[in-house]
Every structure is written in C-alpha cells, then in structure tokens.
C-alpha positions in Angstrom: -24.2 -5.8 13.3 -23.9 -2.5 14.6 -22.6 0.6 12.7 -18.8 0.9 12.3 -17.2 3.5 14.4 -16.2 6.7 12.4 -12.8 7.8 11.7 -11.8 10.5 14.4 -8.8 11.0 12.0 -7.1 9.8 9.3 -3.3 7.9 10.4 -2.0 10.1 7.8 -3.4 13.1 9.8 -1.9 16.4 10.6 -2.3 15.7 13.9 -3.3 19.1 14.8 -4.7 19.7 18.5 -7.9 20.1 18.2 -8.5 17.4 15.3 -6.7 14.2 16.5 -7.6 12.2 19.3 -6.6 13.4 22.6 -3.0 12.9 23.9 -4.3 10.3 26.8 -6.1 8.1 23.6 -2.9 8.1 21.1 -1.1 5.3 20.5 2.6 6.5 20.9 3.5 3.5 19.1 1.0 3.8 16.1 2.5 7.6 16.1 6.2 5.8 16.1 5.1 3.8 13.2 3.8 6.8 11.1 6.7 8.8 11.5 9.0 5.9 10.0 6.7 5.6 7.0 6.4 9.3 6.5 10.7 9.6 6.6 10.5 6.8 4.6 8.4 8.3 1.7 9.9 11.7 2.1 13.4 9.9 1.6 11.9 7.8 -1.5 10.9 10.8 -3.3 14.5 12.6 -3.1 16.6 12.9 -6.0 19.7 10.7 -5.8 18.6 7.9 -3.3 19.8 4.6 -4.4 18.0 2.2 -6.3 18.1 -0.2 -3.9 16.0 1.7 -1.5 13.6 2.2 -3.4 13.1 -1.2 -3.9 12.8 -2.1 0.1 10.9 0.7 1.4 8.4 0.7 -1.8 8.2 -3.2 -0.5 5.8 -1.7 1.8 5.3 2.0 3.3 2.2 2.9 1.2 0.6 -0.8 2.9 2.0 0.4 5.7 -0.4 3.5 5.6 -3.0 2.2 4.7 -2.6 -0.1 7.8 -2.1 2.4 10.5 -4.7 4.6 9.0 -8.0 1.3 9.3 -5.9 0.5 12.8 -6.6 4.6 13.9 -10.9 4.3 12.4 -10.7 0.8 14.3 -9.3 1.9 17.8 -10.0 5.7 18.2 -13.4 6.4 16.4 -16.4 7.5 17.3 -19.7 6.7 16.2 -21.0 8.6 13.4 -23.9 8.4 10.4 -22.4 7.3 7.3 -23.2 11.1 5.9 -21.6 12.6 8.9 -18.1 10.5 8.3 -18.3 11.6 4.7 -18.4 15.1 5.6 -15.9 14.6 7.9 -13.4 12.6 5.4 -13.7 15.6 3.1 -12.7 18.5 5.2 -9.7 16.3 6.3 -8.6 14.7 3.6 -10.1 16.2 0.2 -9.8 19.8 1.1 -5.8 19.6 1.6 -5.9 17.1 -1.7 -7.2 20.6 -3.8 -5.4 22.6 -1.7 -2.0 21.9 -1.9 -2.8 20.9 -5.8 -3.7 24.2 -6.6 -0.2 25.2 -4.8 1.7 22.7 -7.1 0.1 23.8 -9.6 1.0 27.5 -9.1 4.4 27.0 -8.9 4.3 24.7 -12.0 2.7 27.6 -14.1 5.0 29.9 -12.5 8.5 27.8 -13.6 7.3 25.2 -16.3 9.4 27.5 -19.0 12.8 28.0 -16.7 15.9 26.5 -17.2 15.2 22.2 -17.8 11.9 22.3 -17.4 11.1 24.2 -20.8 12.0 21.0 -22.4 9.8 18.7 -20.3 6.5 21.1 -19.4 7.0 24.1 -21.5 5.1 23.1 -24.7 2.4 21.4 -22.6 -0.9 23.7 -22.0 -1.6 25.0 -19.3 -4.9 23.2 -18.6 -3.8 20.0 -18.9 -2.6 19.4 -15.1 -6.0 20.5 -14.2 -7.8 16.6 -15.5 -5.2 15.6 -12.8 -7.2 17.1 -10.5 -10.3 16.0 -11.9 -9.8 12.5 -12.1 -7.2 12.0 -9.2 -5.5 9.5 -11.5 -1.9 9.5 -9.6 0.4 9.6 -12.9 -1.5 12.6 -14.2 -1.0 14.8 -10.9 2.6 15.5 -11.9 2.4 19.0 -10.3 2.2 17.3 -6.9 2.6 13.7 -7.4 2.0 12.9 -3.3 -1.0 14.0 -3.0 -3.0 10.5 -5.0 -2.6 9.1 -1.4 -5.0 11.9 0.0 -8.0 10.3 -2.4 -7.0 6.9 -2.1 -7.5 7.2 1.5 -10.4 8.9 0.9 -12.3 6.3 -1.0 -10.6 3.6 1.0 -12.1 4.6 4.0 -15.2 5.1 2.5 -15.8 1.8 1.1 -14.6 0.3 4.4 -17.0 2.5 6.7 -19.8 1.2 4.5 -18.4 -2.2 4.3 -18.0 -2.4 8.1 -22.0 -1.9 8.9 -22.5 -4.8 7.7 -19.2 -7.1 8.1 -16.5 -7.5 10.9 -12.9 -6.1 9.9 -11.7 -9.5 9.8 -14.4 -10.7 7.4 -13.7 -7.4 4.8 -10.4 -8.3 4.9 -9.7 -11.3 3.8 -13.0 -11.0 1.4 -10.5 -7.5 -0.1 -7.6 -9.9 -0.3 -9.2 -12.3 -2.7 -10.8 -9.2 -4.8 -6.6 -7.6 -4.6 -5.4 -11.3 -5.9 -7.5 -11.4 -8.8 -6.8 -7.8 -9.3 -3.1 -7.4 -9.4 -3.3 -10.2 -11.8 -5.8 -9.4 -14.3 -6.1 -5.5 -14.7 -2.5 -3.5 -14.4 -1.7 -5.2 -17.9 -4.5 -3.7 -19.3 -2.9 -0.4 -19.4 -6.1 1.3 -18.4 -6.5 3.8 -15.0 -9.4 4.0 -13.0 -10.5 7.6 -11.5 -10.4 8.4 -8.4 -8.1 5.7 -7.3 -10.6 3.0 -8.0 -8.2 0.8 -9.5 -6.0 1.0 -6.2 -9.1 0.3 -3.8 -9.0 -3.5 -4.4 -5.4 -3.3 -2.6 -5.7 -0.6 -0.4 -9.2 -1.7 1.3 -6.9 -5.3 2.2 -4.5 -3.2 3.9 -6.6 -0.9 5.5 -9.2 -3.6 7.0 -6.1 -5.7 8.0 -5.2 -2.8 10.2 -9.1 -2.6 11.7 -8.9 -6.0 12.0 -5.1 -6.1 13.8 -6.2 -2.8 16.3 -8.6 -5.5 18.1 -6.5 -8.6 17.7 -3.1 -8.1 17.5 -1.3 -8.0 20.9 1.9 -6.9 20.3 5.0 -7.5 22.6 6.0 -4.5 25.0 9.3 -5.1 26.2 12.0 -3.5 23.8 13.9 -6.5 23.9 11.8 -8.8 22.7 10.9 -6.1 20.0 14.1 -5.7 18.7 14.5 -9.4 18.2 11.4 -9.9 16.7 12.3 -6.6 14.3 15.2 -8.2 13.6 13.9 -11.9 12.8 11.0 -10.5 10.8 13.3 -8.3 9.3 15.6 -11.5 7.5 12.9 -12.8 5.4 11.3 -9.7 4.2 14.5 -8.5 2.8 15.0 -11.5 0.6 11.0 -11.2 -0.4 11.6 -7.4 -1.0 14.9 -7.2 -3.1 13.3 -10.8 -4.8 10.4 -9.2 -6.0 11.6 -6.0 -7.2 9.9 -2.7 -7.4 6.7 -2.0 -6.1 5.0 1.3 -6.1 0.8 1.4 -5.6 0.8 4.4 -7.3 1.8 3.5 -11.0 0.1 -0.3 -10.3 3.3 -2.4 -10.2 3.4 -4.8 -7.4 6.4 -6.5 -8.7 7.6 -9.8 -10.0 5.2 -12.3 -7.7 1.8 -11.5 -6.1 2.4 -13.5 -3.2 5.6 -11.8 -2.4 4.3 -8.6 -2.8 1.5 -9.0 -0.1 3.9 -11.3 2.2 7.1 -8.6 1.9 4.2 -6.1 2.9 3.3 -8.1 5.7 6.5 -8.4 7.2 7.9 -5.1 6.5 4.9 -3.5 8.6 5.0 -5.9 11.5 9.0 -5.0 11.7 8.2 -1.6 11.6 5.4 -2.1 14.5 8.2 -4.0 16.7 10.9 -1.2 15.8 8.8 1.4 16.4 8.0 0.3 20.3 12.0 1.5 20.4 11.7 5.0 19.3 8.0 5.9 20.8 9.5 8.3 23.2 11.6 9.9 21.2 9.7 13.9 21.4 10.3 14.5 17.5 9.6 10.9 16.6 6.7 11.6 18.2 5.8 14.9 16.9 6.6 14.0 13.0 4.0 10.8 13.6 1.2 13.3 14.7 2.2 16.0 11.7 2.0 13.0 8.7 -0.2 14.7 6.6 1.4 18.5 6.4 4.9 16.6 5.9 3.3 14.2 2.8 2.1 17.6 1.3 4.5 20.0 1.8 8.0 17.9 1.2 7.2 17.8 -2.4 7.2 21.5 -2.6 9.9 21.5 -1.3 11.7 19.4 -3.0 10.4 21.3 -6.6 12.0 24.8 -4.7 15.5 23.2 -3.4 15.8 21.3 -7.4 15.2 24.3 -8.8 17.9 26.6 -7.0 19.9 23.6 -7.7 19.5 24.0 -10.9 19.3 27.6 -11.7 23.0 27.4 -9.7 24.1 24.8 -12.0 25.0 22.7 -9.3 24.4 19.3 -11.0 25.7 21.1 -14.5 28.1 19.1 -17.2 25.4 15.9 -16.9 26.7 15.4 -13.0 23.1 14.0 -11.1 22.1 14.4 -7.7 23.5 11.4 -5.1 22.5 10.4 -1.5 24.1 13.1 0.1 21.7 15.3 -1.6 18.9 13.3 -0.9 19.6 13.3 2.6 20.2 17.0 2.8 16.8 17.7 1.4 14.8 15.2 3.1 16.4 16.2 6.2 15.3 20.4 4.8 11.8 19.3 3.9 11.6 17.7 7.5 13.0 20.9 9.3 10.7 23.5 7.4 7.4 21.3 8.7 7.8 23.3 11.9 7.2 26.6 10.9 5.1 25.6 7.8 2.9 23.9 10.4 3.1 27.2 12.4 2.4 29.4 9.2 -0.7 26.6 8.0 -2.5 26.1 11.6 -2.8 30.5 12.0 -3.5 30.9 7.9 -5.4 27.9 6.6 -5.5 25.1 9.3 -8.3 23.5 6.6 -5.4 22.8 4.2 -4.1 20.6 6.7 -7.3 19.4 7.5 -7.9 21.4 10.7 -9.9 23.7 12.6 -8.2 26.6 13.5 -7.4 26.4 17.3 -9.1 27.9 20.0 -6.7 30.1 22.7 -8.1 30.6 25.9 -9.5 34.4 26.8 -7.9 36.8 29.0 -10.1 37.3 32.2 
C-alpha cells in the first residue's frame, strides 16, 4: 500500500491562517463538530457543573476528538515522509504541550502558598510538577491538567501514520478495537500509568482510525431536517447507555461500568454530534471557535485558575458555600470571550505556542 497521507493539521488545531487547510478545503461541518466538543470540555472542566453532565458529555467528547482529529489526517493531508510528519506533529502539538506547561506552571509557583491552596500545594516541592512534564502522565500535570490531550494526540497520530503505510484505516481500526477491549479490561485495575499516554493509545488509536476510516466512507445526510431527526433518534439510546454506564473520563482510565457501553455511548454520542452539527455550520463563531480548538483547550484552564482565584481571595464562595452552574457558565462563557484577544496577543507574540507560524502581511508597494 502506498504511504498514508500526512496530517496537514491536527482537528484539535488552532486553526491559524497560515497552518490549517485552506478555507475552500475545510469541512464547515467537521469545524461545527469541534466547536461543540471544545464548549463541551471547557464547560466540563468548570467548577459547579452538575454531576450529571459530566457524566453525558465525558460519555464521549475526548472519542469525539480523537475522531475528528484521524477524519482531518484522512481527508485534508498531504503526503509527507514519516520523519517529515514527525517534525511536523511536534511544532504543532508538543511545542504548545511545554509551552503552556511552563505557563501553568508559573502561575502554580507564583500562588501555590495563597489563600486555599497552601493547604493542598504549599508543602509540595517545587520540582515535583516538573516529572509531570517529563512523563506526560495526565494525573501528574495538575498545573495544567488539559494539556495530556496535546501528547495523546501526539503519539496517537504517530502510531497511526505508521500503522497506515502498511494497513487501510478500516483494517487499523477494528485491529485497535480488539487491542482497546482487552485493554480496558485487563490493565486500569492494575493501578499502574504508562508515560507518555501509552496506556491511552490502545483507546485513542480506535477512535482516531475510526474517524480515517469514516472521512472515506461515511456519507452523511445534508439536509437539516433529516439531521435533526437523526440527532434526535441517535440521541434516545445514547442517553440511556451514557447515564447507564456512569462516568467515563480517558484521562484518569475509567471507562465506566460496561465496556461495551462505553465504546457504543461513544459511538452514538459522536454521530449525534455529526448530525447536530450540519445545523449550526454557519453560524460565524461556531465556526471560528471550531478552527481556534487548540488555543481554547490551552488557555481556558488558565483561566479558570485566575477567575477561582479572585473568587477566592474575594471570599465569594466563603462560609463552605461552593461554586454552582451559574458560575460555571459565567466562566466558561469568560474563558470563551478572552480566546479572541489571547489569540490576537499569541499569533503577533508566540504563534508557535499555538502551534503556528507567525503570519505573513502583504508589503506596501
């Protein structure tokens, strides 16, 4: 077989000009699709969202990235040496992984002994965040716990680009889903983590080739109408698999109660999203947070730590009282505003943390 196509860009890209495909070769619905899962994880990692959201939307928006992100390398790459998509991989997705953790981890030197947080952090030393780095185990990179999804996608697409020269999507796929069976059952009880997001590969490779293998298969339905019914019908069963199989969450390696719920709740939950998305693809800031994925994942938890920390400093949530939905909404809906200028501020400073090339303006004559 011929070699795999190589990335042009990562589904949980910036989407800065000059690094993702060009607007005539985007998928608006693809775009759509990312911007739910991006709301979706920006939402789940608010103080004071209800448990059962958590539940549903942990069902299946990390799947759901890893999907979009083989459906991207499957439909808009180009051909490249196995070296050459390495290289590329890196300045996109491992240069914002150390970048924004050395930002986390500034701001965690910088307030570990204020206020609450000199209970929790302020006896641990200070190198200790730094074998989060090292290792990329998610659990350990508790000064910027989003950014494990940077190196998972990293070695995901790795293994798949080399898997690919060899065997069609379809093939790695379901070869990924037997390897993710045995898996799930056998090693999260071990207690043991893998480095460098090794023990997630086995699930996030299924997800990912399923995407490469859907971008050339899949034919999905273009009328709204019929994609809001099907949204709708898909939607029935995958709530009742979801809230049946309790929490999932890739990260920590829990997949719930029951394997075969976990990967069929997945399933469904990204082919509803697929259908709703065909609704809201024109929607200009639907459209622009699905293109700006990757600054959103890295920057909302900074936020997050800034807007909890005035919060508590003003002794807001003082006298035991906890943060509740209306503050999760108000700071998912902050974190979402202050990616315009932050992207701004990132694409004329350091468009490589974002994992861009800084963009070219056209000469005066």
């Amino acid at each position: 077989m011929s070699g795999v196509p190589a990335m042009r860009w990562p589904a949980v890209s910036a989407g800065a000009d000059e690094a993702a495909p060009a607007a005539s070769s985007r998928d608006a619905r693809i775009d759509a699709a990312k911007a739910v899962a991006i709301v979706m994880v920006v939402l789940g990692h608010a103080k004071g969202v209800p448990q059962t959201y958590t539940v549903l939307a942990y069902s299946f928006h990390v799947p759901l990235f890893f999907f979009l992100s083989g459906w991207v390398l499957e439909a808009h790459g180009s051909a490249r040496s196995y070296g050459q998509s390495l290289l590329r991989l890196a300045r996109t997705l491992l240069l914002p992984y150390l970048c924004f953790f050395l930002l986390g981890y500034g701001y965690w030197l910088l307030t570990r002994n204020v206020g609450e947080k000199a209970l929790r952090w302020g006896s641990q030393p200070w190198w200790e965040p730094l074998d989060g780095l090292l290792t990329g185990i998610g659990p350990r990179l508790y000064v910027h716990p989003a950014i494990w999804f940077l190196l998972a996608l990293f070695v995901t697409t790795a293994a798949y680009i080399g898997w690919r020269r060899h065997w069609r999507a379809g093939v790695i796929a379901l070869v990924s889903l037997a390897l993710a069976w045995v898996w799930i059952g056998l090693f999260p009880g071990n207690g043991i983590r893998l480095p460098f997001a090794l023990d997630v590969l086995p699930v996030s490779l299924f997800f990912f080739a399923a995407g490469a293998a859907a971008a050339g298969a899949l034919r999905l339905p273009q009328s709204p109408w019929a994609n809001l019914l099907l949204a709708l019908a898909l939607a029935v069963p995958w709530l009742w698999l979801a809230l049946g199989n309790g929490r999932v969450d890739i990260n920590q390696l829990e997949f719930g109660a029951s394997r075969w719920k976990f990967f069929v709740a997945s399933g469904l939950g990204i082919a509803a999203t697929l259908c709703g998305a065909r609704l809201i693809q024109r929607w200009p800031a639907v459209q622009w947070i699905g293109r700006n994925t990757l600054l959103i994942l890295c920057t909302h938890i900074l936020v997050f730590f800034v807007l909890s920390g005035v919060a508590s400093l003003a002794g807001w949530f003082a006298d035991g009282a906890r943060p509740g939905l209306g503050w999760a909404l108000l700071v998912t809906a902050v974190a979402l505003c202050l990616s315009l200028p932050l992207r701004w501020i990132f694409m004329n400073l350091a468009p490589w943390a974002i994992g861009a090339r800084r963009p070219q303006y056209g000469k005066r004559k």
